[in-house]
VOGU-3710 file (C-alpha; in Angstrom, 3 decimals, decimal comma):
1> xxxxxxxxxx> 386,645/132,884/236,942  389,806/134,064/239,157  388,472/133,321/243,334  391,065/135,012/244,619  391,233/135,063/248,462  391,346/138,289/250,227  392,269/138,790/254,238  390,964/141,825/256,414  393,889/142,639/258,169  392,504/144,579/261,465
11> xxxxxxxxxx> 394,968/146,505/263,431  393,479/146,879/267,014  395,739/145,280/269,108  398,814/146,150/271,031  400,580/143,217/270,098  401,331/142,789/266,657  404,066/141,881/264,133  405,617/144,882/261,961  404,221/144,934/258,533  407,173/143,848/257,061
21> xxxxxxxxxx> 406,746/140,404/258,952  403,419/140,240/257,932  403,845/139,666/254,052  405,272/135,840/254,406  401,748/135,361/256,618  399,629/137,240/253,941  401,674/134,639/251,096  401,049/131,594/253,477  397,413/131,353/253,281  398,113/132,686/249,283
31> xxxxxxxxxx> 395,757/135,476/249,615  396,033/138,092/247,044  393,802/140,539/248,690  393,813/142,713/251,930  391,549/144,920/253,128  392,175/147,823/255,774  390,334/149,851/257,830  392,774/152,936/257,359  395,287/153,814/254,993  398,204/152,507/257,333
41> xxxxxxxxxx> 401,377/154,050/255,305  403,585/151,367/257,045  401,511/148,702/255,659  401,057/149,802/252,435  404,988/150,561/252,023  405,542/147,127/253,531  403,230/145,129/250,544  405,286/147,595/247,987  406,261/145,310/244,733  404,665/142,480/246,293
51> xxxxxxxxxx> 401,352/142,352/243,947  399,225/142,265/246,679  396,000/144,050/246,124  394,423/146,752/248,842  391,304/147,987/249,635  391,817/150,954/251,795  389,133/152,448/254,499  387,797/155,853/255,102  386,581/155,093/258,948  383,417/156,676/259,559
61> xxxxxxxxxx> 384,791/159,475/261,666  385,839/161,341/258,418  382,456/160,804/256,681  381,811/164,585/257,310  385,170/166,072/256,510  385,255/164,179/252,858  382,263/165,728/252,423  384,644/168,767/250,779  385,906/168,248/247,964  390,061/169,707/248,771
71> xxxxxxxxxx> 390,058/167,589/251,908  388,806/164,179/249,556  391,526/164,898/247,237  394,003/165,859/249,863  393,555/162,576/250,911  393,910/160,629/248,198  396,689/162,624/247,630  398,492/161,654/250,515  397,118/158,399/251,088  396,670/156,310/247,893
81> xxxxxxxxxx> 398,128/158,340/245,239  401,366/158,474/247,045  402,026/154,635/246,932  400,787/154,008/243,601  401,771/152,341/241,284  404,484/150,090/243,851  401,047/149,630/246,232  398,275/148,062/244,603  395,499/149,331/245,726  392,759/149,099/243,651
91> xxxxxxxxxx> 389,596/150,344/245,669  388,660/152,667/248,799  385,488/151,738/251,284  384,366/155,112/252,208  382,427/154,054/255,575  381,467/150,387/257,631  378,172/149,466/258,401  377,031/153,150/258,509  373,296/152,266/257,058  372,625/150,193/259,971
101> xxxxxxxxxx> 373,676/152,863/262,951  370,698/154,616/262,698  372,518/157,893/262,423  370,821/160,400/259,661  374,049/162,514/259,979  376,132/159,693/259,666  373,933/158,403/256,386  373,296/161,905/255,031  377,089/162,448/254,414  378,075/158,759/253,065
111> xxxxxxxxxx> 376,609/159,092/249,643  378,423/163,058/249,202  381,803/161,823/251,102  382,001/158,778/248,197  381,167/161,448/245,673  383,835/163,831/247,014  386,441/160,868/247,391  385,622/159,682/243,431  386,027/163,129/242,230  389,409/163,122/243,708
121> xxxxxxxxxx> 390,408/160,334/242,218  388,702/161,533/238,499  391,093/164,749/238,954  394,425/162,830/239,703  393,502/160,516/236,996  393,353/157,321/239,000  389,869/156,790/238,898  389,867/153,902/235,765  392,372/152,266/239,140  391,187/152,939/242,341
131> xxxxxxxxxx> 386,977/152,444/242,589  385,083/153,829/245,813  382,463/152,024/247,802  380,820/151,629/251,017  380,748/148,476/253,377  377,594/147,305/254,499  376,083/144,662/257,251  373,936/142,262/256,023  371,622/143,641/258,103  370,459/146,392/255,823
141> xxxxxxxxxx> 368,466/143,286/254,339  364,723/142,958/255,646  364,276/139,676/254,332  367,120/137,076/253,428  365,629/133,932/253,460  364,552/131,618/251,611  367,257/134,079/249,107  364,949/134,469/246,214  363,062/136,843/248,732  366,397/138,815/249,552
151> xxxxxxxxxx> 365,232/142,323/249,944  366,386/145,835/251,196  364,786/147,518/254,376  362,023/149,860/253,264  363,468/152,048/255,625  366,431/152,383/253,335  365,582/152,215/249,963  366,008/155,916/248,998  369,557/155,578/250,498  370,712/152,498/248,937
161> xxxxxxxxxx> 368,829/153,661/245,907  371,166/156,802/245,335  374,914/154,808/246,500  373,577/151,930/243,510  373,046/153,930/241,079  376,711/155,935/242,128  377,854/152,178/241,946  376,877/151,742/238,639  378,097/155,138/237,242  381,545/154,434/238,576
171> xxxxxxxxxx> 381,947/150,480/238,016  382,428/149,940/241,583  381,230/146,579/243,779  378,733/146,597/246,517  380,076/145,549/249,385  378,428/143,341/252,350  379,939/142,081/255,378  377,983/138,624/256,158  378,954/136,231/258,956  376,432/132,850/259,129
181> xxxxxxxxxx> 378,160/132,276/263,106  375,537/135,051/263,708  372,665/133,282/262,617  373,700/129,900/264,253  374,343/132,291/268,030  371,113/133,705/267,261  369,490/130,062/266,510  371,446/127,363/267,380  368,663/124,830/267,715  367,078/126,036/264,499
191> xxxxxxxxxx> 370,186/126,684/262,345  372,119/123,402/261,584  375,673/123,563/262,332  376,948/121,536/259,136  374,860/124,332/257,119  376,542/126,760/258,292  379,962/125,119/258,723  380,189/124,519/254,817  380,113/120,633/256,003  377,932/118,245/254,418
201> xxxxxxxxxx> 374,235/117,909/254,710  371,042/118,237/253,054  371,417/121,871/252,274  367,485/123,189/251,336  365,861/123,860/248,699  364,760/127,812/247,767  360,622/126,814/246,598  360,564/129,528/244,219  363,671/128,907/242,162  364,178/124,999/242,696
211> xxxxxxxxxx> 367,991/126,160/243,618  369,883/124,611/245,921  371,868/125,412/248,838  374,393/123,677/251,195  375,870/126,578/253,086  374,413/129,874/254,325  376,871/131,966/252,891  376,112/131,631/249,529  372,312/131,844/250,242  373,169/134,753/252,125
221> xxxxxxxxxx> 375,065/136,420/248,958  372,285/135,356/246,560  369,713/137,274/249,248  372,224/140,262/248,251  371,798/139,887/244,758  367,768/139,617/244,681  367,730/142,766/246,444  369,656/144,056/244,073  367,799/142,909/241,496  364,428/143,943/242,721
231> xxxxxxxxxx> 366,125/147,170/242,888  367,054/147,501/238,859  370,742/146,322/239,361  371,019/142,843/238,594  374,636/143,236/237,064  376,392/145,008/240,345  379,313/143,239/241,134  378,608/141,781/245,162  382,106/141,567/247,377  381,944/139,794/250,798
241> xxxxxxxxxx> 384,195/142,388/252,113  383,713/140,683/255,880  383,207/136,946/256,851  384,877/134,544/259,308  384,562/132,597/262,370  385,885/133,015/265,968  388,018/130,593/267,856  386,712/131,349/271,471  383,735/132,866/272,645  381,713/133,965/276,189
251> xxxxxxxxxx> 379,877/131,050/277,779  376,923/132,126/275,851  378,415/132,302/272,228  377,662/129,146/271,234  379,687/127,737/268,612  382,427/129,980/268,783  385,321/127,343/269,182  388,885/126,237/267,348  387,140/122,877/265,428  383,902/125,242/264,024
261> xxxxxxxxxx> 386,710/128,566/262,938  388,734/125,883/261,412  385,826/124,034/259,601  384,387/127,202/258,661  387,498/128,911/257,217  389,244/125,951/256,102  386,081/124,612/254,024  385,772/128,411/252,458  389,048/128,750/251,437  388,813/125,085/249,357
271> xxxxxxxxxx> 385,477/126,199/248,077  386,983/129,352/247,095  390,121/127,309/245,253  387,211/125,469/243,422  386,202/128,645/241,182  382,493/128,403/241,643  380,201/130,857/242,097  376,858/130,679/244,371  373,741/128,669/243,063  371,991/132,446/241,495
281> xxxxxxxxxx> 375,058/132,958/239,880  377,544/130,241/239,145  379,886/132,033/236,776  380,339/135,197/238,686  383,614/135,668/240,339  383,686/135,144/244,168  385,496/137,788/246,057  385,410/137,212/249,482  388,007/138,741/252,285  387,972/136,024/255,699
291> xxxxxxxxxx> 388,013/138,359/258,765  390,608/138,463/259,946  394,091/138,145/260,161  395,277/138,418/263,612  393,569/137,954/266,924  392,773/141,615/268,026  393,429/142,005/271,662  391,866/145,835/272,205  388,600/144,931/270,203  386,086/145,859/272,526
301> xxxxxxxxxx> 382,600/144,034/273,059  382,594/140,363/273,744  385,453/137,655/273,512  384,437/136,540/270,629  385,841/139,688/269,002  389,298/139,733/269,983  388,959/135,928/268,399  388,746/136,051/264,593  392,314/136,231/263,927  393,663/133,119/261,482
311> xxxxxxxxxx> 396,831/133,695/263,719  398,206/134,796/266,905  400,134/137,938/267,314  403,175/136,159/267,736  402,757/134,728/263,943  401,884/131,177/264,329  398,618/129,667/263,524  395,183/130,119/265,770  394,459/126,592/264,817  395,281/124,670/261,708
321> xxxx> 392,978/125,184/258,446  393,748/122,079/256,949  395,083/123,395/253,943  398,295/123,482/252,874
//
């Protein structure tokens, strides 16, 4: 068992440090992982020789063009093979949340641009390094709850059918972006706060397993594997490539506040220092990447957006963890 903590570090702001002041701030939360949206050369020359691990995105604006197979291994070329081996990077997420858009175009191509982007990587001979996947929103789950009833959308069965079984061909995780502050803004009187929070409390009790649960995160990532399961791919390894907690919110976002990001990060990343897994699966490795690192100030939508961040953009802390 190796938790290691990963950090999405989100670039849409105007405001930011360079990436060579970001390393110390990647070190002094000791996360090992990062995850990026793009292939940011600046970044990834920055984290050179540092050991730092990368996931690197493929936004879904070039879903279509990776569909062919010399622009996928141009790419690469270019974009991961180039800082290899001083970069770590050890995986690319070909598409976010592209299931749930309702787009067919966008869906038809994921499956073919991941295929195209694999390829590349079998003919540079980097694909036993470098793994491709797909990022997906916990909503492509039609049931999640209690989590021995975790299924898949009927709607997108065939879909997900064909990217798990490219999953298991390749050896690469699945990949689900899950955020409990959701559920509680959805909720609040229903959901209870210390459930979500990682704080103590009752927890509940799943009635056809007898397992039990004292956050929502973990019974969200056992939903994740009983879909999978029901599916025929009980052995997939799950990544939470997305989860946090914002700091400030609109009037009607309840909960998003300092004490609740701090709880909620603070308590994940001790949890995650304990090197347990969830109550389904207690000896399989946690990977989890907290969203985010910075406070985005050009995120569009509502405040609670441009409110994730662990830090400000000047460098110092959004609020304390309470961890050293």
């Amino acid at each position: 068992m190796a938790n290691s903590m990963g950090i999405n570090y989100g670039q849409i702001a105007d405001n930011l440090p360079s990436p060579e002041d970001v390393v110390p701030i990647v070190k002094s939360i000791g996360a090992t992982k990062v995850k990026l949206y793009d292939a940011d050369p600046k970044v990834l020359k920055a984290f050179a020789n540092t050991g730092v691990e990368f996931i690197v995105g493929l936004g879904n604006e070039y879903l279509d063009k990776m569909r062919d197979p010399a622009k996928a291994q141009a790419w690469v070329k270019q974009n991961v093979q180039s800082h290899l081996p001083a970069t770590k990077i050890t995986c690319i997420f070909v598409g976010n949340e592209v299931l749930t858009f309702n787009d067919t175009s966008l869906s038809n191509s994921l499956l073919p641009a991941m295929q195209s982007v694999h390829t590349a990587l079998v003919n540079l001979g980097l694909d036993k390094q470098v793994t491709v996947t797909t990022a997906h929103s916990l909503s492509i789950l039609e049931t999640s709850y209690p989590p021995s009833s975790g299924a898949f959308r009927e709607d997108l069965v065939d879909c997900l059918s064909e990217t798990l079984s490219f999953h298991q061909k390749t050896g690469s995780p699945f990949l689900i972006n899950a955020y409990p502050f959701f559920a509680y803004k959805g909720n609040p009187k229903q959901v209870l706060l210390d459930f979500v929070l990682f704080q103590p409390n009752q927890g509940v009790i799943d009635p056809a397993t007898n397992l039990h649960y004292d956050n929502m995160l973990y019974a969200q990532i056992d939903a994740v594997y009983n879909a999978l399961a029901s599916l025929g791919y009980k052995k997939l390894p799950v990544h939470i490539s997305e989860t946090g907690w914002p700091s400030k919110g609109d009037e009607d976002e309840v909960g998003a506040t300092a004490d609740n990001a701090k709880k909620y990060n603070g308590n994940l990343i001790k949890l995650m220092s304990k090197k347990t897994g969830t109550p389904m699966r207690p000896n399989s490795d946690l990977n989890i990447y907290v969203f985010a690192l910075f406070n985005e100030n050009m995120k569009p939508g509502p405040t609670s957006e441009r409110n994730y961040g662990l830090f400000k953009p000047d460098g110092t802390p959004a609020y304390s963890l309470g961890i050293s």
